[in-house]
N, C-alpha and C positions, 0 to 999 in steps of 0.2 A: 489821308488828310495832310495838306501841307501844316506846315510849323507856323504860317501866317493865321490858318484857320484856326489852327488849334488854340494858337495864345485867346486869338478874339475868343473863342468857346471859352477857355477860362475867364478871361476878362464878363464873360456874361455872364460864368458861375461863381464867381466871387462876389460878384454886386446880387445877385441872386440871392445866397445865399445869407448877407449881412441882411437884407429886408425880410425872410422867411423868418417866421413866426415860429417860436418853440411848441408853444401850447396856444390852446384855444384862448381866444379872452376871452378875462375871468371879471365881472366888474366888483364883484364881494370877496376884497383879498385882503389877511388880515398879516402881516408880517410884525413879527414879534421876537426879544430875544428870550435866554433862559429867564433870569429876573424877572421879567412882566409875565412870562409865563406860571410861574412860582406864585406870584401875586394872587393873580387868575384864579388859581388852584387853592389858596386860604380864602378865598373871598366865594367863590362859585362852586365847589365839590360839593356835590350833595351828602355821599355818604360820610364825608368829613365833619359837613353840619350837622348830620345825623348823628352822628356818636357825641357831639357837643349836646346833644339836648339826654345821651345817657347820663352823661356826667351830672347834668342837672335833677335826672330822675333819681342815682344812687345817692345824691347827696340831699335830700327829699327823705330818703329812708332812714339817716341820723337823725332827723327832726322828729319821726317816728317813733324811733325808739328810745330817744328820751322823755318821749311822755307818759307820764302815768296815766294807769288806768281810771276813768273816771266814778264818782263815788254814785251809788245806786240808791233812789228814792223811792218807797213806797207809801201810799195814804192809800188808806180804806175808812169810808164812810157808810153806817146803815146804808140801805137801800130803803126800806121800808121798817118804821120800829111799829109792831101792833102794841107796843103800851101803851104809847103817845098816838096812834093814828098819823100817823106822818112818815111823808117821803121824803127823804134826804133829809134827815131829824136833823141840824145843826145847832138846835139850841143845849143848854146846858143836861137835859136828860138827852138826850144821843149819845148814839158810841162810833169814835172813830178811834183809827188805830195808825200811828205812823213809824216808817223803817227807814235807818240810813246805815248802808252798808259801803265799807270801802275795802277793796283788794290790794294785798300787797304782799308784793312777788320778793321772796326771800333766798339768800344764798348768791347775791348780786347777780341776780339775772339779768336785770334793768343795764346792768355795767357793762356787762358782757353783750348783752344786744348793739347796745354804743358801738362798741367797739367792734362788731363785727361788722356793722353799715359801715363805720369808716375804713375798714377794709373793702369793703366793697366798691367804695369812692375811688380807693387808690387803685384797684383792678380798670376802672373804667378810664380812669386817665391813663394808663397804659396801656392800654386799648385805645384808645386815640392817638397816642403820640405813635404806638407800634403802626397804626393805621397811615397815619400820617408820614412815617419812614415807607412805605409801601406804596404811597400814591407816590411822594416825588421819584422814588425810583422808578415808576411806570411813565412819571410824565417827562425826566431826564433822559431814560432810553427812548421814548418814543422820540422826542425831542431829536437826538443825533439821529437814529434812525431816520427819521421823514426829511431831516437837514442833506443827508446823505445820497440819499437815494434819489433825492431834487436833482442833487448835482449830476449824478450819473444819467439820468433822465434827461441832461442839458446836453448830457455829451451823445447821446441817442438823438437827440433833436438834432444836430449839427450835422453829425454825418449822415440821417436821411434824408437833413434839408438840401444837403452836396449831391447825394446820390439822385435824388428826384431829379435836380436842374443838369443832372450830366446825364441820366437817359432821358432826357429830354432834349438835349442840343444834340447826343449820339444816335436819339434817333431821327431827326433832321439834315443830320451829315448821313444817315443810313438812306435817309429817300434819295440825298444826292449819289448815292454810290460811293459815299466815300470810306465807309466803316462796315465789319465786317458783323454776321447778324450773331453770330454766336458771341462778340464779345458785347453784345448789348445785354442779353441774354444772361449773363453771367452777372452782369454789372446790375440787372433786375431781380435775379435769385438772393443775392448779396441783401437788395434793399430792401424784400420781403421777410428774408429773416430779420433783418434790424427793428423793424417794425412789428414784427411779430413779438419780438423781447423785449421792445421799449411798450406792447399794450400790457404784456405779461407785468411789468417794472410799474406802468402805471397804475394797475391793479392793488401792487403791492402798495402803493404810495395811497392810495384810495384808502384802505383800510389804516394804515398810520396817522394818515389826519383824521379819519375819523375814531381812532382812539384817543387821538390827543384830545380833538376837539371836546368829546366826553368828559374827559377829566377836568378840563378849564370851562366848559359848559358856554360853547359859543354856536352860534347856530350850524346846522347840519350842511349849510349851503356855503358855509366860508369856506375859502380855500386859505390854508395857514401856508408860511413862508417864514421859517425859523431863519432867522440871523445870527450867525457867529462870526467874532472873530477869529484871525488867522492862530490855527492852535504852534505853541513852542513845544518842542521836545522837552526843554529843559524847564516846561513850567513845573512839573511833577515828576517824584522819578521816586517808582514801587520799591525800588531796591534798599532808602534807606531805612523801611521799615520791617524788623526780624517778625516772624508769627510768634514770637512769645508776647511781644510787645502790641500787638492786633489785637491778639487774645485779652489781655489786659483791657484794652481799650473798649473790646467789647462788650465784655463783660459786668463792664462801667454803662455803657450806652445804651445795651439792647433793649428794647422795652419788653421784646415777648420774654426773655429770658427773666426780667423784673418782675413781668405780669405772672410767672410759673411759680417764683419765689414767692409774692405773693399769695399765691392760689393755696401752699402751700400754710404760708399764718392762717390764714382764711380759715382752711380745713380745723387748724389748730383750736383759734376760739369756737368753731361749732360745732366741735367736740365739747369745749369745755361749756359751750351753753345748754349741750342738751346736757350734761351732769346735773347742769345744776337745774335746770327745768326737771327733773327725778326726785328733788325736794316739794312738796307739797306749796303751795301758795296761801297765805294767813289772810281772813275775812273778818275782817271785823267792824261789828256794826253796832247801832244804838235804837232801840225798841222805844216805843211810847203807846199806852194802852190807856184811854180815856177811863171806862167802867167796866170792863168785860174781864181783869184778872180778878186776885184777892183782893185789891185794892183799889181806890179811885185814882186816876192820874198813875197809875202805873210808869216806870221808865227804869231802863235795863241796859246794860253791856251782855253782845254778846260774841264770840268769839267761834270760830268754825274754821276746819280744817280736813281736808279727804284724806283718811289713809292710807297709803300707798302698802297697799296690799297684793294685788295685783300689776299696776299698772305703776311702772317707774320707768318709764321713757325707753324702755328698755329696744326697741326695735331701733328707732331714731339716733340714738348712742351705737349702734350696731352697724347702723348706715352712714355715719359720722365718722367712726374711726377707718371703713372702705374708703370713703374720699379721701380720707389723710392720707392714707395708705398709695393711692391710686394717684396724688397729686404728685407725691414724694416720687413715686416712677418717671411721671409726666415730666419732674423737672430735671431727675438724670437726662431722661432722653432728650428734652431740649438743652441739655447743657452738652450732651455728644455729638446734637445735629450746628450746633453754632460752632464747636472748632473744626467741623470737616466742612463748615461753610465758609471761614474763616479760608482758612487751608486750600481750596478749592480755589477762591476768587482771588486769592495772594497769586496763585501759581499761575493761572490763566494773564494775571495782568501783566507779572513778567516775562513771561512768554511773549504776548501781543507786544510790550514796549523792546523788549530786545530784536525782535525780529522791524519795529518799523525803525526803530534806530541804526539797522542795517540799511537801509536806504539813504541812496543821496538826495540830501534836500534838494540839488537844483536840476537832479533827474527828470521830474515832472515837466518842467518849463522847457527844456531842451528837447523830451519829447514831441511835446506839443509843438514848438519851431520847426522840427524835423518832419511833422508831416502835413506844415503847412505846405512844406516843399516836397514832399511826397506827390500831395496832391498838382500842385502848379507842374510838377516834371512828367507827374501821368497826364496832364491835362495837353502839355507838349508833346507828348510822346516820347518823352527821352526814356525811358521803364514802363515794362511791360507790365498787362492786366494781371498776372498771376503774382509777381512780385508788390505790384496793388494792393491787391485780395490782402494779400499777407501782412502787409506792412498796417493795415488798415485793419485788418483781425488783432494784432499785435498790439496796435495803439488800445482802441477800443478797452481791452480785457484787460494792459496793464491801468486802465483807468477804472475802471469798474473794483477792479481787484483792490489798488491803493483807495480807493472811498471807502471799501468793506473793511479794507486792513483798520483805517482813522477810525472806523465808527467802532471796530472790533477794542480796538484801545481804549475808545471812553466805554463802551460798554464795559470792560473789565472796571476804568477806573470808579464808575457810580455802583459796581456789583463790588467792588469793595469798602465802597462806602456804604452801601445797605448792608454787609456783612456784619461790619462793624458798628451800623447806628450812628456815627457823624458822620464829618464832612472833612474826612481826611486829605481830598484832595476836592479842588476847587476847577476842573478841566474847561 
């Protein structure tokens, strides 16, 4: 191939290549940044709304237990008097009889039930908010994840969209005789793998929008397109914060860790309920006895009470003080698995931010200038296919790699912010 043809083949693979399409058109494409997605996600999570209508049901069961039991009525009227010959005798020879009976729970039971619904209130709001710290970090990692993987998928598009239009003009120069068949051959094995990994990369991004889409509840047919600005190194830096100082913060923030502490009083008052549910319960009521006692118009106090002879709670008190028991475990070990998660997400983020802080920021772009002219010199022929391959492997992978590096860094930075339950760093 003369150098006249060659430039023209480039010349038709560069205009080629500016009109070739990355992806399919999409006509239901929903491009959004982090904040409207957050929105999304307090407005549309179902499981989020869901636990909002718990909060409404525990705090439901305070109204319950403040009210007393209601008071018990009984009337009894003959049926038939054979002195009088009469059914339902209501006149002054009849006999009817009436009972008012009220319960009252003694040893502040009634106090103690209070108070254990309002515990139970305060479990389910932390349970929500804990909920709530769980979705944004699923919707913040998905988020960079699908943002990332977009990109590299762009940079998949670009060089198969080159490779398509250059065995196609090589193999046009090969019917003329001008090009040899094995390096077409080469130059089509190249483009089979790229495309074989950009369907594999696809696939992956397929499942990322559709977790996202889950979480912010948008239909199954949008194609999401996260928008971010250009991240600064200097906008956050892991290193000013020591892990005693995390811990701290944690400790303050976690919900599940609040919700164990909780779980924990919890235990305590239903111990101290069933104690006190082992005292008997006081009934007291008022009799009225038309003609049927010693005397006419009869009416009476009377007073009733089960002796706890047998039965004092005593199993329920048994199984009461197990859950104490069993909570008080639950929240050591949640108070062990929070500083080695702690610890864990501290170390991973400084790792990730030291090592991209090794890189030169203007690396990237001088790459990319470098094998615009890679390409235009092979399309010359001034370098050879094998030095191609290479420079064109090389490019590729330090791109793919430097996305993973970026996404690997905010993923550290929101796994230490869910570590810690804020928003210690804002990426």
């Amino acid at each position: 191939m003369t150098n006249r043809l060659a430039l023209y083949a480039f010349l038709v693979l560069s205009g080629a290549l500016f009109r070739h399409p990355l992806s399919a058109q999409v006509t239901d494409t929903l491009a959004l940044t982090l904040p409207e997605a957050e929105q999304l996600l307090l407005q549309k999570n179902i499981p989020l709304l869901a636990q909002r209508y718990n909060i409404d049901s525990a705090k439901a069961g305070i109204i319950t237990a403040r009210l007393y039991d209601n008071p018990q009525v009984t009337f009894e009227n003959v049926l038939y008097s054979h002195t009088e010959k009469k059914w339902f005798d209501f006149s002054y020879e009849g006999q009817n009889t009436l009972q008012v009976q009220q319960l009252f729970k003694i040893a502040g039971q009634r106090n103690k039930a209070v108070k254990l619904a309002q515990s139970g209130v305060k479990m389910s709001e932390f349970q929500f908010y804990d909920l709530l710290r769980t979705l944004r970090f699923s919707l913040h990692d998905n988020f960079y994840d699908l943002y990332y993987k977009q990109r590299s998928l762009q940079t998949y598009g670009r060089q198969i969209a080159f490779l398509q239009q250059l065995v196609k003009v090589f193999s046009q120069q090969q019917a003329m005789g001008n090009m040899a068949p094995k390096e077409i051959i080469r130059i089509k094995s190249l483009l089979y793998d790229l495309q074989h990994d950009a369907l594999a990369l696809e696939q992956e991004i397929q499942q990322a929008q559709s977790d996202l889409a889950l979480l912010i509840r948008v239909p199954a047919t949008t194609v999401l397109q996260p928008q971010m600005p250009d991240q600064r190194m200097d906008a956050a830096s892991v290193a000013q914060f020591s892990f005693p100082a995390l811990m701290d913060t944690a400790r303050i923030n976690r919900y599940d860790l609040k919700m164990a502490q909780e779980n924990v009083h919890y235990n305590d008052l239903n111990l101290r309920l069933q104690k006190a549910m082992a005292v008997p319960d006081l009934e007291v009521g008022f009799a009225y006895d038309k003609q049927g006692n010693f005397e006419r118009n009869y009416n009476g106090l009377n007073i009733s009470m089960p002796l706890p002879f047998f039965n004092r709670n005593q199993g329920n008190i048994k199984m009461a003080k197990a859950e104490m028991e069993r909570s008080k475990l639950q929240l050591t070990g949640q108070e062990d698995q929070l500083e080695h998660e702690v610890m864990n997400s501290l170390q991973q983020a400084l790792k990730t931010e030291k090592l991209l802080h090794e890189f030169d920021p203007g690396f990237e772009n001088e790459y990319a200038g470098m094998m615009k002219e890679i390409e235009k010199n092979y399309g010359l022929h001034h370098i050879g296919l094998l030095e191609f391959i290479d420079m064109y492997d090389a490019y590729r992978n330090n791109v793919l790699k430097m996305n993973a590096l970026k996404y690997e860094r905010l993923h550290a930075l929101v796994s230490l912010n869910f570590a810690t339950g804020t928003f210690l760093f804002h990426p």
